[in-house]
C-alpha positions in Angstrom: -62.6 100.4 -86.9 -64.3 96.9 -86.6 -64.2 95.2 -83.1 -62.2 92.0 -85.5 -59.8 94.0 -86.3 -58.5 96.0 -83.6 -58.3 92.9 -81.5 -56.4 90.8 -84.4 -54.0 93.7 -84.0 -53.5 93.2 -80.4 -53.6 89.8 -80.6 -50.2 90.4 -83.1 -49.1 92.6 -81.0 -48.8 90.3 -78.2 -47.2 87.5 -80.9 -44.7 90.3 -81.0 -44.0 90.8 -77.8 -43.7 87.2 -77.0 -41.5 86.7 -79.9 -38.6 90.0 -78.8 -38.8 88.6 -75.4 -37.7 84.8 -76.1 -35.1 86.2 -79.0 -33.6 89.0 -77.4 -30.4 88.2 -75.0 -30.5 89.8 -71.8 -29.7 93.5 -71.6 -26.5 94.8 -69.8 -28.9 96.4 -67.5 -31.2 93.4 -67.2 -28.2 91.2 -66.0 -27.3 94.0 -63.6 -30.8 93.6 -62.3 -30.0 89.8 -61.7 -27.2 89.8 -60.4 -26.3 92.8 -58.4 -29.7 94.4 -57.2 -32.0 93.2 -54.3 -35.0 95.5 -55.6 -38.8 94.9 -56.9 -37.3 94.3 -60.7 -34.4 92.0 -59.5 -36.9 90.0 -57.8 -39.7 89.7 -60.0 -37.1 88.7 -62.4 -35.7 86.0 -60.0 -39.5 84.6 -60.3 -40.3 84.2 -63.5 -36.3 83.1 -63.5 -37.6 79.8 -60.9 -40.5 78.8 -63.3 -38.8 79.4 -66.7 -34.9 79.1 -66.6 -34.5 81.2 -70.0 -35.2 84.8 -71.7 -38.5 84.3 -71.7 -38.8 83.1 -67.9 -36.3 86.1 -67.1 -39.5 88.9 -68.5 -42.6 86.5 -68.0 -43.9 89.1 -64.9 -42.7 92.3 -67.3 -45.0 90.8 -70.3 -47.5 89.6 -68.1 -47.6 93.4 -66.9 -47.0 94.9 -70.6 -49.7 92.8 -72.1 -52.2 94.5 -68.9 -50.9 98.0 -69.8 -52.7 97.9 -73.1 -56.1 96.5 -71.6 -56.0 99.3 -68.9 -55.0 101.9 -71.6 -58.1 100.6 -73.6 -60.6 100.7 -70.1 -59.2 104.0 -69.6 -59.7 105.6 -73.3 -63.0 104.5 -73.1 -63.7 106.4 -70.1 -61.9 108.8 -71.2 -63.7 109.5 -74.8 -66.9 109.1 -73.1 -67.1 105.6 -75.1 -66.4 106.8 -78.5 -65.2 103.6 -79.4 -63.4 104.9 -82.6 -61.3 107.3 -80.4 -60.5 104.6 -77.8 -59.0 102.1 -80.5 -56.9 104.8 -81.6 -55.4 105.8 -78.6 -55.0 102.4 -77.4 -53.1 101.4 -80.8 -50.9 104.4 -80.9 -49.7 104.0 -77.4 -49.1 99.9 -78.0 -47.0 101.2 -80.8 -44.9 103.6 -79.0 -41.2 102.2 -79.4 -41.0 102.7 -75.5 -44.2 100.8 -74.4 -43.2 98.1 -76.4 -39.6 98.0 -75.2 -41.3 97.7 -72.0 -43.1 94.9 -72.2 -40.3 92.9 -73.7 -37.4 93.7 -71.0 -37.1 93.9 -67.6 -37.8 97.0 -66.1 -40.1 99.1 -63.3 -41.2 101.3 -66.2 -44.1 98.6 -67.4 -44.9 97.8 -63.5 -45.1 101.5 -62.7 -47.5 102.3 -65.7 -50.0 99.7 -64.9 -50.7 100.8 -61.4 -50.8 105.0 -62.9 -53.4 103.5 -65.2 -55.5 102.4 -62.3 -55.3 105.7 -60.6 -56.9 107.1 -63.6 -59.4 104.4 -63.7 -60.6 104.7 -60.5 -59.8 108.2 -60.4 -62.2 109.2 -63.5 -64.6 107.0 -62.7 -65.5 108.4 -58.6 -63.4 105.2 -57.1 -62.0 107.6 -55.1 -60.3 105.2 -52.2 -59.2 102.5 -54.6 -57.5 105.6 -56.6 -55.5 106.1 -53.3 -54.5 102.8 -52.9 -52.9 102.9 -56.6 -51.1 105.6 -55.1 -50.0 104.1 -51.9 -48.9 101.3 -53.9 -46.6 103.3 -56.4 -45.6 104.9 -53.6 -43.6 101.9 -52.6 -42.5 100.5 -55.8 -41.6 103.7 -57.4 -39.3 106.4 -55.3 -39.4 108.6 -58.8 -43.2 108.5 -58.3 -42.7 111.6 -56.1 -43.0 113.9 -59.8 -46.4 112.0 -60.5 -47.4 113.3 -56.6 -46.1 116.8 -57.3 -48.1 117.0 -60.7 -51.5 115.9 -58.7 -50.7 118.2 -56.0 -51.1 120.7 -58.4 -53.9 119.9 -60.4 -55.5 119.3 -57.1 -54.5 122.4 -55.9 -55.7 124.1 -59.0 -59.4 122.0 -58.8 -59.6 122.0 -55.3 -60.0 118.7 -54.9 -59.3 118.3 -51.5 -59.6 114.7 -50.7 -56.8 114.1 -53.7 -55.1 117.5 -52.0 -54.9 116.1 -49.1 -53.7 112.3 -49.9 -51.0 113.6 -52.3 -49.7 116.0 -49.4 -49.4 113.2 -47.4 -47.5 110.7 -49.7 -45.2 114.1 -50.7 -44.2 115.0 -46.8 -43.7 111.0 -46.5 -41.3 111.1 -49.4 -39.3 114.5 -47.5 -39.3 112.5 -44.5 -38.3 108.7 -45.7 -35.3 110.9 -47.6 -36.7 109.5 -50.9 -37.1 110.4 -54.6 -35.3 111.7 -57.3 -31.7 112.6 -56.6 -31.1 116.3 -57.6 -27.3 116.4 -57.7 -23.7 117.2 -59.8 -23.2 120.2 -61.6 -24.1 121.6 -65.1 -23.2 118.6 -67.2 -24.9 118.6 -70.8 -27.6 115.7 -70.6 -30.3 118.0 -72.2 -29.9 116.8 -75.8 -29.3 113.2 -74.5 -32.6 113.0 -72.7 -34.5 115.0 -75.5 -33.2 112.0 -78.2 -34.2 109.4 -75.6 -37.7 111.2 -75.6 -37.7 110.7 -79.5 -37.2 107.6 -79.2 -39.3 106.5 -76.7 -42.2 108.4 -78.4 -41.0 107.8 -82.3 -39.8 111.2 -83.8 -42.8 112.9 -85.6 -45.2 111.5 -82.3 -43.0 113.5 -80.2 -43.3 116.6 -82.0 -46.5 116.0 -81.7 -46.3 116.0 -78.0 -44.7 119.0 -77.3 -46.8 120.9 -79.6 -50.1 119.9 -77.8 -48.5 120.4 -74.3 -47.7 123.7 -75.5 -51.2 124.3 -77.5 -53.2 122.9 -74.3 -50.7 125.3 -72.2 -52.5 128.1 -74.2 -55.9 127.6 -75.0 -56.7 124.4 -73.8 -59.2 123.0 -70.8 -56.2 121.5 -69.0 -56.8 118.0 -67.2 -55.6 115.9 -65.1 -53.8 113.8 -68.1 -51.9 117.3 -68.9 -50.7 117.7 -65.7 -49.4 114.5 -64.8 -47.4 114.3 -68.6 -46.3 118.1 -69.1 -45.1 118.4 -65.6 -43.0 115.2 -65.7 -41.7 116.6 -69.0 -40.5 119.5 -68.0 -38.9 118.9 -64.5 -37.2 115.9 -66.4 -35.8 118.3 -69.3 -34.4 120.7 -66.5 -33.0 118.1 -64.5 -31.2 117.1 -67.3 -29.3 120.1 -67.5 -27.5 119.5 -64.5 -27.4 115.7 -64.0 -28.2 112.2 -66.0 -31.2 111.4 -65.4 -32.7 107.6 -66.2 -35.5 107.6 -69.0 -37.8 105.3 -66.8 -38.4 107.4 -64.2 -40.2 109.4 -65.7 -41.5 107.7 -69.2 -44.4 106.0 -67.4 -46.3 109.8 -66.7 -45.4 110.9 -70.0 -46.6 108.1 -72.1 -50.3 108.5 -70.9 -50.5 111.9 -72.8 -51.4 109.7 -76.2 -55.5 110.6 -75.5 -54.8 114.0 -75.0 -52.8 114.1 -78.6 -56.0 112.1 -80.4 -58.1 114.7 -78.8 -56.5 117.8 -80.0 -56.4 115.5 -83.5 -60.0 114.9 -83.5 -60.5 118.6 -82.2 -58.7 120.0 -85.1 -60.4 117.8 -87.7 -64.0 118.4 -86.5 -63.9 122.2 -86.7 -62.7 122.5 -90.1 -64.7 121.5 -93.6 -63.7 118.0 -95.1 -62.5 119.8 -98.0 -60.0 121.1 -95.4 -59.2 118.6 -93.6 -57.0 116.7 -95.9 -53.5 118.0 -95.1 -54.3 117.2 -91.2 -55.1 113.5 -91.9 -52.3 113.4 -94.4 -49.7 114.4 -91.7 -51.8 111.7 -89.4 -51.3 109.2 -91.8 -47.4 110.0 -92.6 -46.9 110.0 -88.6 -48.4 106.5 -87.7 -46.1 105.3 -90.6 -43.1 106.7 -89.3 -44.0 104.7 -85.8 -45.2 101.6 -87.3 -41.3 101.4 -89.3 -39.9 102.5 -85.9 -42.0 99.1 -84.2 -40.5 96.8 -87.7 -37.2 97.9 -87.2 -37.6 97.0 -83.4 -38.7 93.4 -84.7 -37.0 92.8 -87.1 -33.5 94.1 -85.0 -31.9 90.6 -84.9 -31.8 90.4 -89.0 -30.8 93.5 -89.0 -28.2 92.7 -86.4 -27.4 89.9 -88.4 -27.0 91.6 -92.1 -24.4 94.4 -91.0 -21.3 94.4 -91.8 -20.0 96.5 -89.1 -22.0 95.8 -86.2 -21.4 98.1 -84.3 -23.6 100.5 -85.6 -26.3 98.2 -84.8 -28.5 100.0 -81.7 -28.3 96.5 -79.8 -24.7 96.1 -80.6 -24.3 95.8 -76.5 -27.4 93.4 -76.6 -26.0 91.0 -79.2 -22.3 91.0 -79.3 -21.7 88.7 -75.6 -24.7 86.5 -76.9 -22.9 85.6 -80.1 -19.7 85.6 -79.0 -21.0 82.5 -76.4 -22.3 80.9 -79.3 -19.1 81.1 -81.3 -17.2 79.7 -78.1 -19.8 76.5 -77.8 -19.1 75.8 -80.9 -15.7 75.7 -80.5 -15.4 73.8 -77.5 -14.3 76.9 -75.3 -15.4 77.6 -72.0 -13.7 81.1 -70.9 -12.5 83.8 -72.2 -9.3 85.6 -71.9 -10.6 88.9 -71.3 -13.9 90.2 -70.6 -14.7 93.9 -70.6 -16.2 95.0 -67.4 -19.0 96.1 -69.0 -20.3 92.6 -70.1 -19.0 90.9 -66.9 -23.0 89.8 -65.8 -24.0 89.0 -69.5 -21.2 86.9 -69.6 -22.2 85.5 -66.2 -25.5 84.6 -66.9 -24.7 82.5 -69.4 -22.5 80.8 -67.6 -19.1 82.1 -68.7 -16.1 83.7 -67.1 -12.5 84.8 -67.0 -10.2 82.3 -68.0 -8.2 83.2 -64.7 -11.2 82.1 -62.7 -12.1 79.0 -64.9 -10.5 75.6 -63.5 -10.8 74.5 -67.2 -8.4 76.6 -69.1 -9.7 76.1 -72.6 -10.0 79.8 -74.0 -12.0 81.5 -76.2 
């Protein structure tokens, strides 16, 4: 791929992303975040909130972080494929594409923040940086309490290289976690949140790419030279899936680790193709091809959402039904004078909030929507 094109694809990329983030209303959980929380997101939000009063103002530090993610994923591939340039583009283009990483960079959420700072462990990791790879760490071990899966994962590749220095940082960040009381809470009883997690995977990843996954966590698992990469992903992917057994577990916690793994799947790709005669290789890069469709319709129909929102008849159905419906029901008030409404469900109290509508019990103006 020519240098003009793959950055004419990142620069639409980034059109897109600025685009979903000043069209989309504000999440349930984003107004949540706003209103109710005191953490990193609720405040980086609050900033971006004090220099740009609007959607976009609310995400600026989430796009700002987004739009790094894909210029760290690109440093890193590079290292990564030993500069094979044509490998690095890939890599770099299927992970901008993945439904999740672009969902990220558009809302508010740690997820983006958290994946920056794994991607400069790997960096400096890779590349002998060996102190600055521990202060990645020591940062995401404040910003991130579910970071204490990515610690485990290096414990054990470190463990398994002997690596000591990394041994020996990653111990200490582990027994801080055990002592501070911190990390993921294992709780509740068996409660059937395996096949809800495992859709949220599909979706994170686009279908087909995460069949892909599991099938070169597996292969690698076999006959593979497993690295650091495979660690960190298949680790976090399988603690998640048996958490999820027993208790609901949140996507983002663990999406950041697992989204890295798109080098290892162009490298089992590429290692498949080479080894086999062109005349062979045919069904391979037709299955390629039919898979990087399916993800580029999964990043359209994320694009194109609000048409789509907009054509249903019933919308309901529409995946950012909770998304849309306070949003338009404001604008229908506006332009009908009102400024309150009767009742509001619970669950859209802090949209409602935010844009600067309430109960009519609690409005001195009594003119109801």
């Amino acid at each position: 791929m020519k240098k003009r094109g793959f950055y004419t694809l990142i620069l639409l990329y980034g059109i897109g992303v600025l685009y979903l983030a000043t069209t989309t209303p504000i999440t349930p959980h984003e107004a949540k975040y706003f209103f109710l929380d005191r953490d990193i997101t609720s405040e980086l939000m609050r900033f971006g909130w004090s220099i740009y009063p609007n959607f976009f103002g609310l995400r600026l530090v989430f796009i700002l972080f987004g739009l790094l993610s894909i210029y760290l994923y690109y440093s890193f591939s590079k290292i990564y494929f030993k500069d094979n340039l044509y490998l690095s583009q890939i890599s770099t283009l299927i992970f901008m594409l993945l439904p999740g990483i672009l969902t990220a960079s558009v809302l508010s959420n740690i997820a983006i923040v958290v994946i920056d700072f794994v991607l400069f462990f790997l960096i400096f990791y890779y590349t002998n940086q060996r102190y600055k790879a521990i202060f990645s760490l020591l940062i995401l071990f404040f910003i991130h309490q579910s970071s204490i899966i990515f610690f485990i994962a290096l414990f054990i590749f470190a463990l398994n290289k002997k690596d000591k220095l990394l041994l020996i940082s990653v111990s200490s960040f582990i027994l801080s976690f055990i002592y501070l009381a911190q990390g993921i809470e294992i709780s509740g009883r068996p409660s059937g949140h395996f096949m809800d997690i495992f859709a949220l995977y599909a979706s994170l990843f686009s279908p087909f790419v995460f069949i892909y996954f599991i099938y070169i966590i597996y292969r690698i698992f076999l006959r593979e030279e497993k690295d650091m990469i495979w660690y960190i992903s298949s680790i976090t992917f399988i603690v998640s899936m048996i958490l999820s057994i027993r208790q609901k577990i949140h996507i983002t916690d663990f999406a950041p680790y697992v989204t890295i793994s798109v080098v290892l799947m162009v490298l089992i790709y590429d290692k498949t193709l080479q080894i086999r005669l062109p005349k062979f290789q045919y069904k391979y890069k037709l299955i390629y091809k039919f898979t990087l469709a399916t993800l580029i319709i999964s990043i359209l129909v994320i694009l194109f959402n609000k048409f789509i929102f907009e054509q249903l008849e019933n919308k309901k159905r529409h995946f950012a039904y909770k998304i849309y419906y306070p949003y338009t029901e404001v604008l229908k008030m506006k332009k009908d004078g009102k400024n309150c409404i009767k009742n509001i469900q619970h669950k859209y109290i802090e949209q409602y909030r935010f844009y600067g509508v309430e109960s009519c019990k609690e409005s001195k103006k009594q003119q109801c929507f």
